[in-house]
C-alpha positions in Angstrom: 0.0 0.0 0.0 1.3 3.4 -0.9 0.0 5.8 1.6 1.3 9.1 -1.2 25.6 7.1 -5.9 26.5 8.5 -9.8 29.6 10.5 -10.1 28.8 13.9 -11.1 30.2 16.1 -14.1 32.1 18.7 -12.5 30.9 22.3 -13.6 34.1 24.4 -14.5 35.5 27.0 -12.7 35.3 30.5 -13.9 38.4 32.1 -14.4 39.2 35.2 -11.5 39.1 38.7 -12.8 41.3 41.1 -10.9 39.6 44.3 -10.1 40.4 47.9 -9.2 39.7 48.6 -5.7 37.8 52.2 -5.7 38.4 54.5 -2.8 35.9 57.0 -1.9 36.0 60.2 -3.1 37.9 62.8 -0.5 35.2 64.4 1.7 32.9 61.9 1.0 32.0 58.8 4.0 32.0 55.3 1.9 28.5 53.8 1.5 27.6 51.7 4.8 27.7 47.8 4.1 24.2 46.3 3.9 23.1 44.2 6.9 22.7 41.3 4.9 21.1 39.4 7.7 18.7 42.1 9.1 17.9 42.9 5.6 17.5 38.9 4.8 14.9 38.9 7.9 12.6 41.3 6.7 12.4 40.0 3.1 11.5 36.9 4.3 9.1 38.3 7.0 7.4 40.0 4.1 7.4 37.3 1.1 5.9 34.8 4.1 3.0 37.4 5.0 2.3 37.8 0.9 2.2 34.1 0.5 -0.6 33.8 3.4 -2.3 36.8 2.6 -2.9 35.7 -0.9 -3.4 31.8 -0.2 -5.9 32.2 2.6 -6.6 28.6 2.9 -3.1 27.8 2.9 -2.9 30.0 6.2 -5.3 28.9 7.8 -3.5 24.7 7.2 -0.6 27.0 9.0 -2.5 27.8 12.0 -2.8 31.5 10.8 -6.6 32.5 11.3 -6.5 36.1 9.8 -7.7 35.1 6.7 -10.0 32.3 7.5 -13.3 33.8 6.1 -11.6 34.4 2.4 -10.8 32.2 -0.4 -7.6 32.3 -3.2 -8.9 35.2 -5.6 -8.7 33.5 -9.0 -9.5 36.7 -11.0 -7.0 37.3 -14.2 -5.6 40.4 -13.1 -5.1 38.6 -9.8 -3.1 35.8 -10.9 -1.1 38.0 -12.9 -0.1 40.1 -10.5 1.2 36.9 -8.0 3.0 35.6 -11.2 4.7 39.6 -11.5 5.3 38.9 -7.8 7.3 36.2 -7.5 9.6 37.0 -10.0 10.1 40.5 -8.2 10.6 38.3 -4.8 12.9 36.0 -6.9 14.9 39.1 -7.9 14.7 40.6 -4.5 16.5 37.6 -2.6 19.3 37.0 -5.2 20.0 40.8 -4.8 21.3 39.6 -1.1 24.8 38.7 -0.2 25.8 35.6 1.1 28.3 37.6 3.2 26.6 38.4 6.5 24.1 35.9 6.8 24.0 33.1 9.2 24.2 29.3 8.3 20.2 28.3 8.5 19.3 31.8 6.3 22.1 31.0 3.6 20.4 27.6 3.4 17.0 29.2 3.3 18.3 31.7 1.1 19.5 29.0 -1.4 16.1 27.4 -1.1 13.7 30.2 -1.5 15.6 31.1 -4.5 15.3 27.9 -6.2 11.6 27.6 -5.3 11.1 30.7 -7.0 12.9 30.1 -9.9 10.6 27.1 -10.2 7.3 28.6 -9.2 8.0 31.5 -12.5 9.7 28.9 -14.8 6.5 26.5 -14.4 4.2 29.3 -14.8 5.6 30.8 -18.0 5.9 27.4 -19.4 3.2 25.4 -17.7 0.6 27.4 -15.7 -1.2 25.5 -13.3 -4.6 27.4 -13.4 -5.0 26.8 -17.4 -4.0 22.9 -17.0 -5.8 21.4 -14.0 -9.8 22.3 -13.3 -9.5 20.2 -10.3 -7.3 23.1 -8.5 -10.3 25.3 -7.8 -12.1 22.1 -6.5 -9.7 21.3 -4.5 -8.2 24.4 -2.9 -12.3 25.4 -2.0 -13.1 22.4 -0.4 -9.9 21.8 1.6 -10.6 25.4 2.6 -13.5 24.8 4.1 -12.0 21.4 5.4 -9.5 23.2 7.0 -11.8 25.1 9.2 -12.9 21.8 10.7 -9.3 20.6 11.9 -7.9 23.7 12.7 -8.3 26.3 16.0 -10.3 28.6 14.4 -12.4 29.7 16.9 -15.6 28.0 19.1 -18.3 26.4 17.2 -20.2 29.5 16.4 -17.1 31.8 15.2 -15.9 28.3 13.3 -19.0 27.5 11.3 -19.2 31.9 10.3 -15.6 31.1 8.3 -16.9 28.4 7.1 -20.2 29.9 6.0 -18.2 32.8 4.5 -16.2 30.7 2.5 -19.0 28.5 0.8 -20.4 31.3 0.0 -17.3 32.5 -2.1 -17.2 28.8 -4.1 -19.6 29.3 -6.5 -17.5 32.4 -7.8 -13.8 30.4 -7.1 -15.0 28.2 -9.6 -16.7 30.7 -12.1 -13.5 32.2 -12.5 -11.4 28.4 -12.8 -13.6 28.5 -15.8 -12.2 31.1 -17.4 -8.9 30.1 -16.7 -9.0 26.8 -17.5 -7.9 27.2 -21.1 -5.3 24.0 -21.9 -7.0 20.8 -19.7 -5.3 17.8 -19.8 -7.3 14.4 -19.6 -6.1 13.2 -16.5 -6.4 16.3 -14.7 -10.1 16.6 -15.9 -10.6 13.1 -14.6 -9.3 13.1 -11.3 -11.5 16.8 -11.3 -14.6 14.4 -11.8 -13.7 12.5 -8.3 -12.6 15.6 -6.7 -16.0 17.0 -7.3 -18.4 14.3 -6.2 -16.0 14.0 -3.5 -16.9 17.7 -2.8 -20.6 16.7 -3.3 -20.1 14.4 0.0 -18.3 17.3 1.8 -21.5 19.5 1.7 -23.7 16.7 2.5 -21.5 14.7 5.4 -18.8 17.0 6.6 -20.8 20.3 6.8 -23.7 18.3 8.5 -21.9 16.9 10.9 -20.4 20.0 12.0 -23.5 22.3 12.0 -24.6 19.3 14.7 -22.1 21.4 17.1 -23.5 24.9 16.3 -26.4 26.0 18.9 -26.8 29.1 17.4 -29.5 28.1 15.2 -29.1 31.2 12.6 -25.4 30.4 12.0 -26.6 27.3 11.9 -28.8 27.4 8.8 -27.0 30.2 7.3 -24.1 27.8 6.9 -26.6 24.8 5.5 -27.7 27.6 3.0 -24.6 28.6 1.9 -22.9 24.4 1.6 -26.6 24.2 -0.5 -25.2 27.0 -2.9 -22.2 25.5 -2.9 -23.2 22.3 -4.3 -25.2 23.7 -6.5 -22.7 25.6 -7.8 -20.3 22.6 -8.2 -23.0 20.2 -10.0 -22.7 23.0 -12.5 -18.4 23.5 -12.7 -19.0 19.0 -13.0 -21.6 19.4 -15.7 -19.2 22.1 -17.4 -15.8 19.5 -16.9 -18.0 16.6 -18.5 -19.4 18.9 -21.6 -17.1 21.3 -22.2 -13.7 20.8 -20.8 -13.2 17.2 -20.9 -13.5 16.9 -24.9 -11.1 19.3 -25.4 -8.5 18.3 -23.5 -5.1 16.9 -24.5 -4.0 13.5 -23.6 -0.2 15.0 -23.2 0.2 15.8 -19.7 4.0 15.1 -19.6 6.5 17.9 -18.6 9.3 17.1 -21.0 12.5 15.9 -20.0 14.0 19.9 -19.4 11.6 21.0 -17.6 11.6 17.1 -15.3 15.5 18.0 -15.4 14.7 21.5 -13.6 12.4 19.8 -10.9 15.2 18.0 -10.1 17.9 20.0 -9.6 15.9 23.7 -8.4 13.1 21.8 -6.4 14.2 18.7 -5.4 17.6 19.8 -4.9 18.4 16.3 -6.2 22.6 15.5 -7.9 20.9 13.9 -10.9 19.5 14.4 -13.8 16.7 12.0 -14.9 18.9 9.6 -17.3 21.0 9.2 -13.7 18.2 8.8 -12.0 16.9 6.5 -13.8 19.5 4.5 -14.1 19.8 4.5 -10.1 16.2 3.2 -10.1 16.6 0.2 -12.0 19.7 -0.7 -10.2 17.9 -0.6 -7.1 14.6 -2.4 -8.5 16.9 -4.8 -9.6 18.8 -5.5 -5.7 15.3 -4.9 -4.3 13.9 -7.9 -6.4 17.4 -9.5 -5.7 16.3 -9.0 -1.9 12.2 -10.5 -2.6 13.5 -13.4 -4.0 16.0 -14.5 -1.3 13.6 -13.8 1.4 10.3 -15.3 -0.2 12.5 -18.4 -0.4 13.2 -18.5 3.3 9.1 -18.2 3.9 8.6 -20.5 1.0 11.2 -22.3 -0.8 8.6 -23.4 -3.6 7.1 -20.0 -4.2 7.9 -17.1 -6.4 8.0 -14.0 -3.9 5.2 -12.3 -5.6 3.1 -15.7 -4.6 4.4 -15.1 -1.6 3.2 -11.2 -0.8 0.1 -12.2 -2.3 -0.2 -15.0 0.5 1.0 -12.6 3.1 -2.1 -9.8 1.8 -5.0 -12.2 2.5 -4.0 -11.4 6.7 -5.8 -8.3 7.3 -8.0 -6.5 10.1 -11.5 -6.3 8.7 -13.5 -3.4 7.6 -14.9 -2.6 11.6 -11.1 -3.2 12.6 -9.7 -1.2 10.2 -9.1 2.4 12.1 -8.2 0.8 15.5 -5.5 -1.6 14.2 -3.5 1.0 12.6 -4.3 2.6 16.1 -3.1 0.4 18.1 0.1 0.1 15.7 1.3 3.4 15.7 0.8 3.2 19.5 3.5 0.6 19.5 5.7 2.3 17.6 6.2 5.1 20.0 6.3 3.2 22.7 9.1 1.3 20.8 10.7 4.6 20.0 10.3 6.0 23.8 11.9 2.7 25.4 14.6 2.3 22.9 15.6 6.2 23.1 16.0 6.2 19.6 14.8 9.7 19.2 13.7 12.5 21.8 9.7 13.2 21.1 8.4 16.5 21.7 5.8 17.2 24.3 2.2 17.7 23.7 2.1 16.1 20.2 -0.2 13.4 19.1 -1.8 11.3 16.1 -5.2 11.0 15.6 -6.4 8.1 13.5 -10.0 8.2 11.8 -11.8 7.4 8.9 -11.3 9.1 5.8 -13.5 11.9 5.2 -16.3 11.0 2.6 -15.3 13.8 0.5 -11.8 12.8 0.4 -12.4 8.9 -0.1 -12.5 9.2 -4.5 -9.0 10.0 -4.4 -7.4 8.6 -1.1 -8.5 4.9 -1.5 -6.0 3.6 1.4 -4.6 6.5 3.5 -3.2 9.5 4.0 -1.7 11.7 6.8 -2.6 15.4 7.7 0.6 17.2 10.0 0.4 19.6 13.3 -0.3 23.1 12.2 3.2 24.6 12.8 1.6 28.2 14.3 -1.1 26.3 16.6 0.2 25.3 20.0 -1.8 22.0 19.7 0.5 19.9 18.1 -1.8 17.0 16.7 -1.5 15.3 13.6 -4.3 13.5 11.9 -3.9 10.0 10.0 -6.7 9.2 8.1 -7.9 5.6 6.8 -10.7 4.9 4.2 -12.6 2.1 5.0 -14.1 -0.7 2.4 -16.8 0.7 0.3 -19.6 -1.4 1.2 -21.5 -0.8 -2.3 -18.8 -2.7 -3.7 -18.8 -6.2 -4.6 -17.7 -9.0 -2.0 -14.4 -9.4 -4.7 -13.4 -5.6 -5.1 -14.1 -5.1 -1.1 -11.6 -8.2 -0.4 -9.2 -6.5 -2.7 -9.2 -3.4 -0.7 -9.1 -5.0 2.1 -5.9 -7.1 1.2 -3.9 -3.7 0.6 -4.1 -3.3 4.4 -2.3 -6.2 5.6 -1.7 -6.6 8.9 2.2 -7.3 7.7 2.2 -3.9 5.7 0.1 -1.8 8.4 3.1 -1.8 11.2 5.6 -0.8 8.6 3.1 2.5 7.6 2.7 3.1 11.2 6.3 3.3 11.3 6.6 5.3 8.1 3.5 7.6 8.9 3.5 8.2 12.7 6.8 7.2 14.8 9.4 8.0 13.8 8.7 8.8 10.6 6.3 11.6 9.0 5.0 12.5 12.1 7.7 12.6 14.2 9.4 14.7 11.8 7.5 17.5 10.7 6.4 17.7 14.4 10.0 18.6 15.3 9.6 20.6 12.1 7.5 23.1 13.5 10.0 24.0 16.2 11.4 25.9 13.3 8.4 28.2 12.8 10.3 31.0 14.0 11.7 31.1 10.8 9.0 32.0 8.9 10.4 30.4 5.0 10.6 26.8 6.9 7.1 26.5 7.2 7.0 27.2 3.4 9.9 25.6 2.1 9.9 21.6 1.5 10.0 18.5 -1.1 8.7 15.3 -1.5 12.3 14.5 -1.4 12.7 15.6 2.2 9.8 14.1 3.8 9.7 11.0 2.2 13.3 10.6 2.1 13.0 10.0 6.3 10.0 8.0 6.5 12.1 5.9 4.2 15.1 5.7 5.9 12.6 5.2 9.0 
């Protein structure tokens, strides 16, 4: 279940260029030396606040609740004018000097650079808004999700956000509409499940929660508003199934350039994608290498994929689902605490439920939410979608088999202690610094669960 070294050409050296030294003019003081550092704070200080200002429901994942009532605005001019924006913050941060700053900022410095430099390259060559209708989807619904899982007030102050941000769906996706002007196929596709997954948000999610709210005109104001809502994404699926999906383009591949920049500038990765994949089929070679010996130690007759296949039919069933991965991640961190293989910070904790209904189309086994790194409450969610009981006895045993017992204490390992978990709990100690919250790859994370 998926729960989501090559020698290097050497770059030459430039050759050095002697320079005059110039002396300030008699009479005249020399220029002061910028503070690189101080001046290094305040840039970040100030891209950090632009990014959260203008990606409210990516503030309030944060823990930051200023913004909790508004969604992304999706208007031309306003997408423009972020696209202008990065490159002027791109252009800003190169401007200052290494000199000066202190180790963690010339790391973050190197960092926010390159994410930059991605962020403009992709949308020049590949903008996100004009390829993927299930963006808007998306980025409303977890919005409103958001509210749900995060402090964002009592009951009554919680479900006014939410109500406030309904409300501004139906226009979200009026204007992914107009933006959406190069779909690709899959995007449209997985659009489709993120929109009936939206459908169940309105009717489960929001339902359950207005249960909490005793003020009854909040109350019905915000079953008023998730009504609008669905409405008004029964039309955007009705649009993605008439108009968008038969004009899109079955060529969603990036090239091998632009794959070769997400490797180097994102992913801060030594390889290019010839050298990396040829390190992936050395290792899928040793890994099968490794299947084979083992599976004949369980089995000396059997091939090892008849082996995992025999290992898959030991599973909890769909009522023991939640609790045994529970229990599991449990044991981990009491195997982490006695064995004092790491220190674990105080206060945190992993919550283990059911997959939201909304997010089931397109999380069919798991998935795992982290601490908000500005809320004190350091809890981390792991969700786990249970058997569809409209499917057949065959498909529901098939899902079933991708949570074997055997595979669910290495996720609890690789999701909760001491793997994601763990780490981006420690993560948020960081928060100080205000680009560590924003800066991150796939790489990183999943490079430790990994390893873990």
């Amino acid at each position: 279940m998926e729960t989501q070294q090559v020698p290097r050409k050497k770059a030459s050296k430039p050759a050095a260029r002697k320079t005059a030294k110039s002396k300030p003019a008699r009479g005249r003081s020399a220029k002061p030396a910028v503070d690189s550092q101080k001046e290094f704070d305040k840039l970040a200080k100030r891209y950090f606040d632009w990014v959260v200002r203008n990606y409210p429901s990516y503030a309030t994942y944060l823990g930051i609740h200023e913004y909790d009532d508004r969604l992304t605005d999706y208007a031309p001019s306003a997408v423009a004018k972020r696209r202008e924006k990065v490159r002027e913050f791109y252009r800003q941060f190169k401007e200052i000097p290494l000199t000066g700053l202190d180790q963690d900022s010339k790391i973050d410095r190197h960092l926010i650079i390159d994410q930059l430099f991605v962020e403009d390259k992709l949308n020049r060559k590949l903008p996100h808004e004009e390829r993927d209708p299930g963006l808007f989807l998306d980025d409303g619904v977890y919005a409103c999700y958001c509210i749900t899982i995060r402090d964002c007030g009592d009951a009554e102050e919680s479900a006014q956000k939410m109500t406030a941000r309904l409300l501004g769906l139906p226009k979200m996706l009026g204007q992914g509409r107009r933006l959406v002007t190069n779909p690709t196929q899959v995007n449209c596709a997985v659009a489709l499940l993120s929109g009936a997954g939206a459908i169940n948000f309105f009717k489960d999610t929001v339902a359950k929660f207005a249960k909490r709210v005793k003020d009854s005109k909040i109350r019905h104001a915000m079953r008023d508003a998730a009504q609008a809502a669905e409405e008004a994404v029964e039309d955007y699926m009705a649009w993605l199934k008439t108009d968008c999906m038969p004009s899109a383009t079955a060529d969603f591949a990036i090239g091998q350039d632009l794959f070769n920049m997400l490797l180097k500038k994102q992913h801060q990765l030594p390889y290019d994608s010839e050298e990396l994949f040829s390190v992936g089929r050395r290792v899928y070679k040793e890994t099968i290498r490794s299947l084979q010996a083992i599976s004949r130690k369980l089995h000396p007759t059997y091939s090892w994929d008849k082996v995992v296949e025999i290992l898959k039919r030991d599973h909890p069933t769909n009522s023991e689902l939640v609790q045994y991965y529970a229990d599991e991640m449990k044991r981990a961190k009491r195997f982490v605490i006695e064995h004092r293989l790491v220190d674990i910070p105080e206060g945190e904790r992993i919550d283990v439920v059911p997959t939201p209904e909304f997010a089931r189309p397109t999380i069919p086994y798991a998935a795992y939410i982290p601490p908000a790194p500005y809320e004190e409450e350091q809890r981390g969610i792991f969700w786990v979608t249970p058997v569809d009981r409209d499917k057949s006895p065959a498909e529901m045993e098939e899902q079933l088999r991708g949570h074997s017992v055997h595979g669910i204490v290495v996720t609890a390992l690789h999701e909760a202690y001491p793997g994601h978990h763990l780490q981006m709990t420690v993560a948020n100690q960081m928060a100080h610094r205000p680009l560590r919250a924003l800066l991150g790859t796939s790489v990183f994370a999943e490079g430790w669960a990994l390893y873990c």
